[in-house]
mmJSON file of the N, C-alpha and C atoms, coordinates in Angstrom:
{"data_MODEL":{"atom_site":{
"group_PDB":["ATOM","ATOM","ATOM","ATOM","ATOM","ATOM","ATOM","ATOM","ATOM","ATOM","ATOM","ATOM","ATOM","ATOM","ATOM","ATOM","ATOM","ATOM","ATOM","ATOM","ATOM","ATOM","ATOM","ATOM","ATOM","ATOM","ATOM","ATOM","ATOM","ATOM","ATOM","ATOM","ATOM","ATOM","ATOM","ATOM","ATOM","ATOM","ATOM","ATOM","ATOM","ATOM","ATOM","ATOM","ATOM","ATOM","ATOM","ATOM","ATOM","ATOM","ATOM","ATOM","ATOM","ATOM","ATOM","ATOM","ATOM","ATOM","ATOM","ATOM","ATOM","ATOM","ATOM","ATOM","ATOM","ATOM","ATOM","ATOM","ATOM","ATOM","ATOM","ATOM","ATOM","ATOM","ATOM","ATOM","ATOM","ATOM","ATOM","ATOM","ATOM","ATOM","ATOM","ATOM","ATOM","ATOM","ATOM","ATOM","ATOM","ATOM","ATOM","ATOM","ATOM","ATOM","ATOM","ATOM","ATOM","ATOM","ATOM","ATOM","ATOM","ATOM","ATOM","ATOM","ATOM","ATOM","ATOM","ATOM","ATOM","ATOM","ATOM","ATOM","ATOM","ATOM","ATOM","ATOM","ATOM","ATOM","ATOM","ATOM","ATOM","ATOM","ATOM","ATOM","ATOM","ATOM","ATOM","ATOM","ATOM","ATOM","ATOM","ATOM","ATOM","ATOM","ATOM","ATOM","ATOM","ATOM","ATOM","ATOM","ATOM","ATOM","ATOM","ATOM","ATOM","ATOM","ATOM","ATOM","ATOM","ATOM","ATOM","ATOM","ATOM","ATOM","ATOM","ATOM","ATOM","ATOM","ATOM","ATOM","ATOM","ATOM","ATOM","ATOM","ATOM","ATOM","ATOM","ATOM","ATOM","ATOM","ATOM","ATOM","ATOM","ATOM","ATOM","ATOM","ATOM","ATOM","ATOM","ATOM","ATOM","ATOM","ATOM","ATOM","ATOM","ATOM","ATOM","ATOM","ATOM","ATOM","ATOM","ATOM","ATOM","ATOM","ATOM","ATOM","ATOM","ATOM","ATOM","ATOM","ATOM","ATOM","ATOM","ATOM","ATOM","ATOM","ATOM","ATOM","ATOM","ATOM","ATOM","ATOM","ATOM"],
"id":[1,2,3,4,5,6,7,8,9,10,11,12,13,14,15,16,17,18,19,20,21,22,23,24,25,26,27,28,29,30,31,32,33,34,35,36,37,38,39,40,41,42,43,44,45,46,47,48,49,50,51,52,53,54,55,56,57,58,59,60,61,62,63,64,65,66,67,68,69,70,71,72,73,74,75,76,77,78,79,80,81,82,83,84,85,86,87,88,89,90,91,92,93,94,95,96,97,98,99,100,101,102,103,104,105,106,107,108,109,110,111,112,113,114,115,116,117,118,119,120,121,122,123,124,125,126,127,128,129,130,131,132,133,134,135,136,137,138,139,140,141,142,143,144,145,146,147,148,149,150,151,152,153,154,155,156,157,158,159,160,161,162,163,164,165,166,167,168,169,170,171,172,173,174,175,176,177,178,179,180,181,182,183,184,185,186,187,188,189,190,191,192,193,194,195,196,197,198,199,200,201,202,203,204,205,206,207,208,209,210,211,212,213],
"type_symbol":["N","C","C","N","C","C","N","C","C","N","C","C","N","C","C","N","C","C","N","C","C","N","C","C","N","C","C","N","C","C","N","C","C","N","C","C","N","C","C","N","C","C","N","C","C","N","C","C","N","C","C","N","C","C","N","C","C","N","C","C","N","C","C","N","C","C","N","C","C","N","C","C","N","C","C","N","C","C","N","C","C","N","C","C","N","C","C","N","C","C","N","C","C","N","C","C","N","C","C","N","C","C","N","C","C","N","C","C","N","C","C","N","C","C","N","C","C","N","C","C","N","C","C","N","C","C","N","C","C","N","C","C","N","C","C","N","C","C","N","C","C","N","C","C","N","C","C","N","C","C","N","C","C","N","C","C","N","C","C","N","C","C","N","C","C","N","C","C","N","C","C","N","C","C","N","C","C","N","C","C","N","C","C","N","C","C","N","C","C","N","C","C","N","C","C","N","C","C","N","C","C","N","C","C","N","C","C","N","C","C","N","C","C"],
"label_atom_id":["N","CA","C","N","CA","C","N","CA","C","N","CA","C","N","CA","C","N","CA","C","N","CA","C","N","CA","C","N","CA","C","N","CA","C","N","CA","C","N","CA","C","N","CA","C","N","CA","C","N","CA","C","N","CA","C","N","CA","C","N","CA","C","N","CA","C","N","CA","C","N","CA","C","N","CA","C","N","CA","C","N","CA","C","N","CA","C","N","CA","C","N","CA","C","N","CA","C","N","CA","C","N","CA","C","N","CA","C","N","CA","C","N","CA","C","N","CA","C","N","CA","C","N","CA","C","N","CA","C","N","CA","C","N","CA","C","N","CA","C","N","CA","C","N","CA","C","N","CA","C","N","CA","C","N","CA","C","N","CA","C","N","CA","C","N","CA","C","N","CA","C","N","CA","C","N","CA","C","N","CA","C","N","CA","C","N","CA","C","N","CA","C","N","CA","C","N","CA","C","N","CA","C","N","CA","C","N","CA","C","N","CA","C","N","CA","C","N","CA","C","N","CA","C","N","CA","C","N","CA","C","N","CA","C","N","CA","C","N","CA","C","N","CA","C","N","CA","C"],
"label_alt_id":[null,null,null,null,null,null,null,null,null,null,null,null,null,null,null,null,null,null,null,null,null,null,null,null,null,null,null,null,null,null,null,null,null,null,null,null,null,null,null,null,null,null,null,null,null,null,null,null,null,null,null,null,null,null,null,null,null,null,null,null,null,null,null,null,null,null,null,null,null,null,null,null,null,null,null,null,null,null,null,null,null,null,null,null,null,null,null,null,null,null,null,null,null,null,null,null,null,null,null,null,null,null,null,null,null,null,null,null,null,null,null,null,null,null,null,null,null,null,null,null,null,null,null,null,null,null,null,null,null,null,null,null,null,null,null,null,null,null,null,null,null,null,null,null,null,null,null,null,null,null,null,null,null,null,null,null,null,null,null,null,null,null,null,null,null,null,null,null,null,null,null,null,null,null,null,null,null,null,null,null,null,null,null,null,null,null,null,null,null,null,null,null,null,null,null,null,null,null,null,null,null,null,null,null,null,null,null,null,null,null,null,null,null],
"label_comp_id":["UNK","UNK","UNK","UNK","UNK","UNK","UNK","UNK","UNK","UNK","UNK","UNK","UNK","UNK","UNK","UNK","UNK","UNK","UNK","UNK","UNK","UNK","UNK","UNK","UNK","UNK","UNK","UNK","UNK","UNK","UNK","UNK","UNK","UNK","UNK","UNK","UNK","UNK","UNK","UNK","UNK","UNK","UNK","UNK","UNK","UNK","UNK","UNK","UNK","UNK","UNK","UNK","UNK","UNK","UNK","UNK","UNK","UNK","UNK","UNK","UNK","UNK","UNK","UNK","UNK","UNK","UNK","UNK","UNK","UNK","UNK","UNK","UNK","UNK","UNK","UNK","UNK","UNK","UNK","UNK","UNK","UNK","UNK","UNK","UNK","UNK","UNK","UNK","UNK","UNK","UNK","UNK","UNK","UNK","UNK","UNK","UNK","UNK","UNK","UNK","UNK","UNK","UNK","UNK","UNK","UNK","UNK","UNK","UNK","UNK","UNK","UNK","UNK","UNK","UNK","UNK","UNK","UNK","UNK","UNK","UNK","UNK","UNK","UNK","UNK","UNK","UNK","UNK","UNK","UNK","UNK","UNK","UNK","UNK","UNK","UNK","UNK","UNK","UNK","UNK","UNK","UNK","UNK","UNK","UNK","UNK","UNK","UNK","UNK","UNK","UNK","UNK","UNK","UNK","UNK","UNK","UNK","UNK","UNK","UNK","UNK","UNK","UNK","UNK","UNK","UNK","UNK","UNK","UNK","UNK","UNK","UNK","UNK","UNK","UNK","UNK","UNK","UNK","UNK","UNK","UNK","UNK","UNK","UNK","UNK","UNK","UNK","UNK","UNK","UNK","UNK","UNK","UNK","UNK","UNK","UNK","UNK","UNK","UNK","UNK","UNK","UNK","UNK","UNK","UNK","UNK","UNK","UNK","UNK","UNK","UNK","UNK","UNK"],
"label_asym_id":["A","A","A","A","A","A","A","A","A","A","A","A","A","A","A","A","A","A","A","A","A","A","A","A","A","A","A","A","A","A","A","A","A","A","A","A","A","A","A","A","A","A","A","A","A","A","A","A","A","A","A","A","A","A","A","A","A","A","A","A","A","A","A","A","A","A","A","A","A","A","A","A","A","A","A","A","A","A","A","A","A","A","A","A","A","A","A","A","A","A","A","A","A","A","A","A","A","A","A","A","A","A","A","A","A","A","A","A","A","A","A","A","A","A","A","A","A","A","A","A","A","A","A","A","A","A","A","A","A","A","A","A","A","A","A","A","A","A","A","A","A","A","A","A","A","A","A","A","A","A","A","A","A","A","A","A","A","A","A","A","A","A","A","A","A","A","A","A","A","A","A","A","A","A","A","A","A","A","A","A","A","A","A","A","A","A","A","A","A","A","A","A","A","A","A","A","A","A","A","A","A","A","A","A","A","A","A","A","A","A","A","A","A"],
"label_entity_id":["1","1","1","1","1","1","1","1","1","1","1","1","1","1","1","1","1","1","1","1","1","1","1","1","1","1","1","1","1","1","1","1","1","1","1","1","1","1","1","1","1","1","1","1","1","1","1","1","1","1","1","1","1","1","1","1","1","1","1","1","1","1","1","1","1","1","1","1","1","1","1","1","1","1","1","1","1","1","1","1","1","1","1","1","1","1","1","1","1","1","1","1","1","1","1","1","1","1","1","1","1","1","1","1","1","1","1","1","1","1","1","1","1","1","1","1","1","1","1","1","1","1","1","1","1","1","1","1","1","1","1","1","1","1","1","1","1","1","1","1","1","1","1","1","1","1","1","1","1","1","1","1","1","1","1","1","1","1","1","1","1","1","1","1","1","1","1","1","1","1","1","1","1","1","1","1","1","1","1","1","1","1","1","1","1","1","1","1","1","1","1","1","1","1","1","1","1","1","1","1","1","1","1","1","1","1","1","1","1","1","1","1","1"],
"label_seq_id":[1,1,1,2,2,2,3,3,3,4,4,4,5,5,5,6,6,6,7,7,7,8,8,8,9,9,9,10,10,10,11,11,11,12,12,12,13,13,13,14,14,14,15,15,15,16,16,16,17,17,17,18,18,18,19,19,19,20,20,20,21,21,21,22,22,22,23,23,23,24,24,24,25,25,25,26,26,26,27,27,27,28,28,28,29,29,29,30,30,30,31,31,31,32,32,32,33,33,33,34,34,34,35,35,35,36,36,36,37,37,37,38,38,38,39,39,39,40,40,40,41,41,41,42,42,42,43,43,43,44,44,44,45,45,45,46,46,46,47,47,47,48,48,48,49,49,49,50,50,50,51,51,51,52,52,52,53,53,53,54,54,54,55,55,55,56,56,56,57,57,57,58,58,58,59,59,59,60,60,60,61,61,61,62,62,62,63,63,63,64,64,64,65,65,65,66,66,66,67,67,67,68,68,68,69,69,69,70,70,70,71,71,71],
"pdbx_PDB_ins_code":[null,null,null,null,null,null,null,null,null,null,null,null,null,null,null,null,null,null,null,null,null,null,null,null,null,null,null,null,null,null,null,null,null,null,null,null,null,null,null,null,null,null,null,null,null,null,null,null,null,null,null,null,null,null,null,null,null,null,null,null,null,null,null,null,null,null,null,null,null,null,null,null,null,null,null,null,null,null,null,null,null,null,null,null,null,null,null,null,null,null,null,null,null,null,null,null,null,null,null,null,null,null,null,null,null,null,null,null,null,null,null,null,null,null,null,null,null,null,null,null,null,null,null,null,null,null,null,null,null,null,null,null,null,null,null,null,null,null,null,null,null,null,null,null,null,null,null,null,null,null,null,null,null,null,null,null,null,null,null,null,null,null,null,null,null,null,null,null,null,null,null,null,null,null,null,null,null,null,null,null,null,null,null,null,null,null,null,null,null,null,null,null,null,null,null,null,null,null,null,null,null,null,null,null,null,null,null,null,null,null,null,null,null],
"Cartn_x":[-12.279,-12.209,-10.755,-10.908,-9.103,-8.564,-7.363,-6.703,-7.367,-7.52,-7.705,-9.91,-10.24,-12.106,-11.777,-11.293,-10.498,-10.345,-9.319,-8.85,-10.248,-10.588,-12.4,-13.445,-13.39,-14.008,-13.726,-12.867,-12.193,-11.88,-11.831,-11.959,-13.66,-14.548,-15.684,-16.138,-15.746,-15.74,-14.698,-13.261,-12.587,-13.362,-13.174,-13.951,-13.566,-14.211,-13.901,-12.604,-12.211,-11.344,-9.956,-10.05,-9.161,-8.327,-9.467,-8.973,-8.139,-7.341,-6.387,-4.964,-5.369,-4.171,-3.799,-5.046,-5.182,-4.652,-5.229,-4.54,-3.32,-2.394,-1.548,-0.625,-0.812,-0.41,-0.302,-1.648,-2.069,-0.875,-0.652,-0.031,1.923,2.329,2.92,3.419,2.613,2.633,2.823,2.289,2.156,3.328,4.086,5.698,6.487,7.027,7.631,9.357,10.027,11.659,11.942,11.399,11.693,10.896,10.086,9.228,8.048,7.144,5.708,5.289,4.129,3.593,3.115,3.254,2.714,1.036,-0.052,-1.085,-1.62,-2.698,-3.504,-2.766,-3.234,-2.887,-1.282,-0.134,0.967,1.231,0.426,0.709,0.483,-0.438,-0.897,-0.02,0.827,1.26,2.638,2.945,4.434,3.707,3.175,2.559,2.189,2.22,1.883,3.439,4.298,5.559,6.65,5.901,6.323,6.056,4.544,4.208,4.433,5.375,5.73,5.115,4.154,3.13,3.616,2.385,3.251,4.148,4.73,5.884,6.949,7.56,9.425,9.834,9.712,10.443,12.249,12.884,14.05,15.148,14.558,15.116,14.941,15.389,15.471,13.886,14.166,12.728,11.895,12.915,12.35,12.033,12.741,12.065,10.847,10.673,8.897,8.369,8.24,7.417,7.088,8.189,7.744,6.538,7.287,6.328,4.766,4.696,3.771,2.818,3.631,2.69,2.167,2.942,2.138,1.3,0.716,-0.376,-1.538],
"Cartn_y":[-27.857,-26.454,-26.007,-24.682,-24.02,-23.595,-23.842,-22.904,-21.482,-20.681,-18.876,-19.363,-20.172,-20.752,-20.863,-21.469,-22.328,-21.036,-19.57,-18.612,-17.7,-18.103,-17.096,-17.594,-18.868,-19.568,-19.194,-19.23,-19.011,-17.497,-16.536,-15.313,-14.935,-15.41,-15.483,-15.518,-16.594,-16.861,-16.686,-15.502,-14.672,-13.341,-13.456,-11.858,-11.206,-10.144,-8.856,-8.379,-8.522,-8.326,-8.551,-9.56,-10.36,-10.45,-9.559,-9.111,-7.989,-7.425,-6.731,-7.226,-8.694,-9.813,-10.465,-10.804,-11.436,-9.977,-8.849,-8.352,-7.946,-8.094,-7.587,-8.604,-10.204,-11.303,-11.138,-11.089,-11.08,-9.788,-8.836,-7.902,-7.857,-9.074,-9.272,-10.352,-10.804,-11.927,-11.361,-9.906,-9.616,-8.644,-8.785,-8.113,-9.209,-8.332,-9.09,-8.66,-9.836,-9.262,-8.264,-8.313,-6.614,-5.683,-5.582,-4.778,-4.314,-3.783,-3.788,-3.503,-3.848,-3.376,-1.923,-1.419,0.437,-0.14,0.709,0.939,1.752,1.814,2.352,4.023,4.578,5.7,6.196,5.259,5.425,5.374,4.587,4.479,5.333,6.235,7.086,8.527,8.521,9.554,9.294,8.105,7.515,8.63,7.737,8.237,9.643,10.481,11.566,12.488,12.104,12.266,12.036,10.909,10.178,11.211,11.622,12.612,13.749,14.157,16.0,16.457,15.879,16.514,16.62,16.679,16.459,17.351,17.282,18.219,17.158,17.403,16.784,17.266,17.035,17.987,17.059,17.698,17.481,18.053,18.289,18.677,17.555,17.66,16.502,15.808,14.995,14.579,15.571,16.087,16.967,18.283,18.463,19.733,19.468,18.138,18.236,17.466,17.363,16.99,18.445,19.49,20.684,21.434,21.391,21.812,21.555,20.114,19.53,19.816,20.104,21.047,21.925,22.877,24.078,24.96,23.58,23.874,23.081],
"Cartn_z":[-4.15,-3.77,-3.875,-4.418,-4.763,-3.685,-3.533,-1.874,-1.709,-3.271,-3.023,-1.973,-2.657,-2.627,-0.904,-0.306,0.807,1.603,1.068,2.359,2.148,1.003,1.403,2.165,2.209,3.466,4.706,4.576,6.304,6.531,6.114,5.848,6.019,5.355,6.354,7.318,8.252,9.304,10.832,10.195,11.13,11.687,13.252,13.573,13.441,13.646,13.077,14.083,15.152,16.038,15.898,14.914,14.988,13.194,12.319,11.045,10.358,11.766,11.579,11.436,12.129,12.371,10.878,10.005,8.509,7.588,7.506,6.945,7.017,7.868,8.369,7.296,7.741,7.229,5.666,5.211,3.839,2.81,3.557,2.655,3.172,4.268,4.083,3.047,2.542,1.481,-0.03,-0.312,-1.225,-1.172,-0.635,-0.501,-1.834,-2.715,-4.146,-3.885,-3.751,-3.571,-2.982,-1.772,-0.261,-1.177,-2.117,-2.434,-2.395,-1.874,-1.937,-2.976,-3.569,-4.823,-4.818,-5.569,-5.216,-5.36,-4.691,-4.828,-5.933,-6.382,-7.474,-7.173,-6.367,-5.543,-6.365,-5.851,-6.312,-7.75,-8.288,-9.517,-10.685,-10.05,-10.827,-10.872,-9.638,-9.5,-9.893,-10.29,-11.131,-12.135,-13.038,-14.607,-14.812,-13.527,-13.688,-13.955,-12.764,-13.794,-14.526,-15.253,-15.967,-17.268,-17.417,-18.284,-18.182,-17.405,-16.954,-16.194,-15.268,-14.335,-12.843,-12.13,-10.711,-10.167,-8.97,-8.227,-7.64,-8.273,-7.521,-6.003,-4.885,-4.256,-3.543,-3.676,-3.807,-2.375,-1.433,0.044,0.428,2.123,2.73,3.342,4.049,4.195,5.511,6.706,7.318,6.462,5.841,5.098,4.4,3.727,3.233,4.099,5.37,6.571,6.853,7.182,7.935,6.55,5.243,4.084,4.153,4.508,4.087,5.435,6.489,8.086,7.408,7.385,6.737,5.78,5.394,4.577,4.736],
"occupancy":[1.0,1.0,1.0,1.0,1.0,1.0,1.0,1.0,1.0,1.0,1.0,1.0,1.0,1.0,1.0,1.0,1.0,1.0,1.0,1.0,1.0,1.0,1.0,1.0,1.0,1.0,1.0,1.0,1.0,1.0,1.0,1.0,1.0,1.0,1.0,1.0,1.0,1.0,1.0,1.0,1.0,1.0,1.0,1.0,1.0,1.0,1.0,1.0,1.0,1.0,1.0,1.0,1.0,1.0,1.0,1.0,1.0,1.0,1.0,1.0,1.0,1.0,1.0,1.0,1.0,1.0,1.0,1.0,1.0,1.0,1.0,1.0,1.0,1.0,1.0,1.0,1.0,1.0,1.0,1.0,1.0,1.0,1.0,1.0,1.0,1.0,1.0,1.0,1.0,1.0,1.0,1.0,1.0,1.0,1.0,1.0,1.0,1.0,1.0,1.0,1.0,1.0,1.0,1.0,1.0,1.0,1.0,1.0,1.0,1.0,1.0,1.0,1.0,1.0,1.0,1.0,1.0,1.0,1.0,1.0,1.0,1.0,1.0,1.0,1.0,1.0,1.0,1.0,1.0,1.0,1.0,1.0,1.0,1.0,1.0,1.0,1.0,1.0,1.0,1.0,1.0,1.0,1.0,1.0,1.0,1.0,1.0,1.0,1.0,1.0,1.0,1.0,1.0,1.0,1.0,1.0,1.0,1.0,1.0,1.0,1.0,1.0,1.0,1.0,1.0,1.0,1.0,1.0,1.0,1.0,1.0,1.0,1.0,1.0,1.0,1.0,1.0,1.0,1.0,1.0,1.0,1.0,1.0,1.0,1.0,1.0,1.0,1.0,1.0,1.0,1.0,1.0,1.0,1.0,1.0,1.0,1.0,1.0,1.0,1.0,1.0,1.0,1.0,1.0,1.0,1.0,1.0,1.0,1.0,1.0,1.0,1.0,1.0],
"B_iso_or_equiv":[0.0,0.0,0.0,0.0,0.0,0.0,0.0,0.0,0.0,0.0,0.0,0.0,0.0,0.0,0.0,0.0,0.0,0.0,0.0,0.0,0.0,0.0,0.0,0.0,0.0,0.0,0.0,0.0,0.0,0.0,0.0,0.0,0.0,0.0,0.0,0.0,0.0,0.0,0.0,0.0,0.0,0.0,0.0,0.0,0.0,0.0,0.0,0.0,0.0,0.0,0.0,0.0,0.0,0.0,0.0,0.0,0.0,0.0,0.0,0.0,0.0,0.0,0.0,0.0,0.0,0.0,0.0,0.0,0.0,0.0,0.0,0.0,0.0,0.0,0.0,0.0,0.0,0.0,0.0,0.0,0.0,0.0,0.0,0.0,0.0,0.0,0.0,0.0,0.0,0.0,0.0,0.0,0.0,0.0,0.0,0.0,0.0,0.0,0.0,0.0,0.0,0.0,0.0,0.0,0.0,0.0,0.0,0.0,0.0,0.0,0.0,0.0,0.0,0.0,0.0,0.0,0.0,0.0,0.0,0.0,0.0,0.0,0.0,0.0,0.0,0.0,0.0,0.0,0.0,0.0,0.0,0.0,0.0,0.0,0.0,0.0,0.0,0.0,0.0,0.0,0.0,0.0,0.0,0.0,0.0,0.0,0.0,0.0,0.0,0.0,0.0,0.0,0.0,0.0,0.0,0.0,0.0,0.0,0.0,0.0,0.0,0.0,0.0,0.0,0.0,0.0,0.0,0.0,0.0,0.0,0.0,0.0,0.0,0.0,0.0,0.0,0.0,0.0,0.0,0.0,0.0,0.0,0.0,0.0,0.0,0.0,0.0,0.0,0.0,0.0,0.0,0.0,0.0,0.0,0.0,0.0,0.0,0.0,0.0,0.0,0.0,0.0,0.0,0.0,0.0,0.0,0.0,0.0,0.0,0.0,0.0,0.0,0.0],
"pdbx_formal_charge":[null,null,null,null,null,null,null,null,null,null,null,null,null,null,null,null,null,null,null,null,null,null,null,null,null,null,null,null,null,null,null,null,null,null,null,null,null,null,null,null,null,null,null,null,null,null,null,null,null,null,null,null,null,null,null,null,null,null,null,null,null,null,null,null,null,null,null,null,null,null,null,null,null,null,null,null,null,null,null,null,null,null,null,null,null,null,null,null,null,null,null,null,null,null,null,null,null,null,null,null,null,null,null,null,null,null,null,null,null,null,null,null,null,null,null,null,null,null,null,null,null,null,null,null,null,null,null,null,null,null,null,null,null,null,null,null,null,null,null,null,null,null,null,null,null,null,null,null,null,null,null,null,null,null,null,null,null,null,null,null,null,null,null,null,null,null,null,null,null,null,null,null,null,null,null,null,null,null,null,null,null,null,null,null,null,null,null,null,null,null,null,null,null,null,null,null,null,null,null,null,null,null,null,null,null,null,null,null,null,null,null,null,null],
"auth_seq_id":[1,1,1,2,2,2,3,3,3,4,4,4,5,5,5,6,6,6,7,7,7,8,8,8,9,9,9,10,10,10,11,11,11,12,12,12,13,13,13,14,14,14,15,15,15,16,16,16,17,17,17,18,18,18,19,19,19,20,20,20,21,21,21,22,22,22,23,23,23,24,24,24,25,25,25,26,26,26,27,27,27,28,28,28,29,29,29,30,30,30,31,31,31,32,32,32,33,33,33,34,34,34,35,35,35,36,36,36,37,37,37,38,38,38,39,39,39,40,40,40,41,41,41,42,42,42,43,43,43,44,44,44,45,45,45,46,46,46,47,47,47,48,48,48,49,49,49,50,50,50,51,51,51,52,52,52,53,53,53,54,54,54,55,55,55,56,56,56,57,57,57,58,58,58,59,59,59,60,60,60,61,61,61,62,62,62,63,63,63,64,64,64,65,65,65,66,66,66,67,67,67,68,68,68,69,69,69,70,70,70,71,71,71],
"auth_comp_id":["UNK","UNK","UNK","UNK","UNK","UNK","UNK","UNK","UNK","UNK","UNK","UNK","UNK","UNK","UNK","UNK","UNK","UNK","UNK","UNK","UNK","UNK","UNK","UNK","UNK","UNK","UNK","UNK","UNK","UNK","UNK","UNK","UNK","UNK","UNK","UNK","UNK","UNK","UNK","UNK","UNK","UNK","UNK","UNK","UNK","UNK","UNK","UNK","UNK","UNK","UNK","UNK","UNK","UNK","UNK","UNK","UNK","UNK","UNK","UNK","UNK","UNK","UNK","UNK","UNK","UNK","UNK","UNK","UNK","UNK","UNK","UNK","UNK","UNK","UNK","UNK","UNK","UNK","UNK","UNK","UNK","UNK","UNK","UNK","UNK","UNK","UNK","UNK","UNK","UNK","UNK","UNK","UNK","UNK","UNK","UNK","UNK","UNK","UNK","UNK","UNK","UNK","UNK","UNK","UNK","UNK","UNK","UNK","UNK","UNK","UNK","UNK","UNK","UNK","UNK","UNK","UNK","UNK","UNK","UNK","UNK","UNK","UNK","UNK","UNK","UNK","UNK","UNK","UNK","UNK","UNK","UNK","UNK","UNK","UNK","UNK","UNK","UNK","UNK","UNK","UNK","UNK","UNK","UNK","UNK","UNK","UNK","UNK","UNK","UNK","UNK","UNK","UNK","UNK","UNK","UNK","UNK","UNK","UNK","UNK","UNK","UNK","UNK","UNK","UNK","UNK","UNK","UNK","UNK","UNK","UNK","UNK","UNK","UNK","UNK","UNK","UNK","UNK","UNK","UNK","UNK","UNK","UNK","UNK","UNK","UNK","UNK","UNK","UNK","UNK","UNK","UNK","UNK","UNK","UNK","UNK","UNK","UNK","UNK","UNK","UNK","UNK","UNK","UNK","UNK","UNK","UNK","UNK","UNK","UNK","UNK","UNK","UNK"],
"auth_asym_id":["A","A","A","A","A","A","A","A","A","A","A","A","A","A","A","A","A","A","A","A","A","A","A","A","A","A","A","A","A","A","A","A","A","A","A","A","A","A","A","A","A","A","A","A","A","A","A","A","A","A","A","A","A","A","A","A","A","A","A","A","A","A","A","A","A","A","A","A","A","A","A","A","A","A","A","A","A","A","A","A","A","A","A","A","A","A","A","A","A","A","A","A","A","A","A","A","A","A","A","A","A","A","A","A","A","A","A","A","A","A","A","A","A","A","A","A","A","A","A","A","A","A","A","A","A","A","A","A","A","A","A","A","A","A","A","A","A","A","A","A","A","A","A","A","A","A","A","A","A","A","A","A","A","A","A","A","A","A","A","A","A","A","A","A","A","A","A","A","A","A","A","A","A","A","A","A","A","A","A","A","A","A","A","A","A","A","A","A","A","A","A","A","A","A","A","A","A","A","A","A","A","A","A","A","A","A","A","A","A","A","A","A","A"],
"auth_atom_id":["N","CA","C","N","CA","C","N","CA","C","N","CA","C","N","CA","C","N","CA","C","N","CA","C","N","CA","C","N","CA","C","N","CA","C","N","CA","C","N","CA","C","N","CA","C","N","CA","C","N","CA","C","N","CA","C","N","CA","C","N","CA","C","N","CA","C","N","CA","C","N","CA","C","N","CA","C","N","CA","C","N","CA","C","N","CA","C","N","CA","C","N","CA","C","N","CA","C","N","CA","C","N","CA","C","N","CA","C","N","CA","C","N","CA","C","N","CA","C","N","CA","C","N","CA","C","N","CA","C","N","CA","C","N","CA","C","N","CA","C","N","CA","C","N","CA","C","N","CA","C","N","CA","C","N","CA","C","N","CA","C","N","CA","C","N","CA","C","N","CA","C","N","CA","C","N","CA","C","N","CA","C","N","CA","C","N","CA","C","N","CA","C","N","CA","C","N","CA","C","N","CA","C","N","CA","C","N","CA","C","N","CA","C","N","CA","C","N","CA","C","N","CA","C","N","CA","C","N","CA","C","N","CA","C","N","CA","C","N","CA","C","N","CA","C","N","CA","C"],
"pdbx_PDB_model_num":[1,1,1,1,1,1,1,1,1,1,1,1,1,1,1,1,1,1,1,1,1,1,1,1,1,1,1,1,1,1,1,1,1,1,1,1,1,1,1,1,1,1,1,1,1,1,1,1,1,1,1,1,1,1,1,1,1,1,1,1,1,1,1,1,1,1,1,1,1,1,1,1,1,1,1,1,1,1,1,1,1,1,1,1,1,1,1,1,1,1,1,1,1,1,1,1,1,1,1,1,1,1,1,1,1,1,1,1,1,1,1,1,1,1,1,1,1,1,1,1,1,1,1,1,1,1,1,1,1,1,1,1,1,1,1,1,1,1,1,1,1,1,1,1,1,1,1,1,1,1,1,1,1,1,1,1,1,1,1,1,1,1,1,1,1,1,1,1,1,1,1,1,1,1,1,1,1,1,1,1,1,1,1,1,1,1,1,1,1,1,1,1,1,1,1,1,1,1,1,1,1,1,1,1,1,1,1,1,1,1,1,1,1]
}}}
């Protein structure tokens, strides 16, 4: 049996209570050189302006927190 065969075993048999603790673990693992991997989500919205699409916004970060309230 493979180690990945091995954490699906035992990933079976963690409760449900207690599988906020494994993922938590699990996606600290998948941290690459202090990096997280972008999600599907992110990636798409690279490529979007990558191709000219999309909106830049370019203020500070309270200014597109308050932006992003008001709508």
């Amino acid at each position: 049996m493979s180690d990945r065969e091995r954490a699906v075993q035992l990933l079976n048999v963690v409760p449900d209570d207690k599988m906020a603790y494994v993922i938590g673990f699990i996606q600290g693992l998948t941290i690459v050189e202090g990096m997280e991997i972008p999600n599907h989500e992110t990636i798409e919205a690279i490529e979007e302006l990558k191709n000219g699409g999309g909106e830049v916004y370019e203020g500070s970060a309270h200014g597109f927190v308050q932006m992003m309230l008001e709508d």
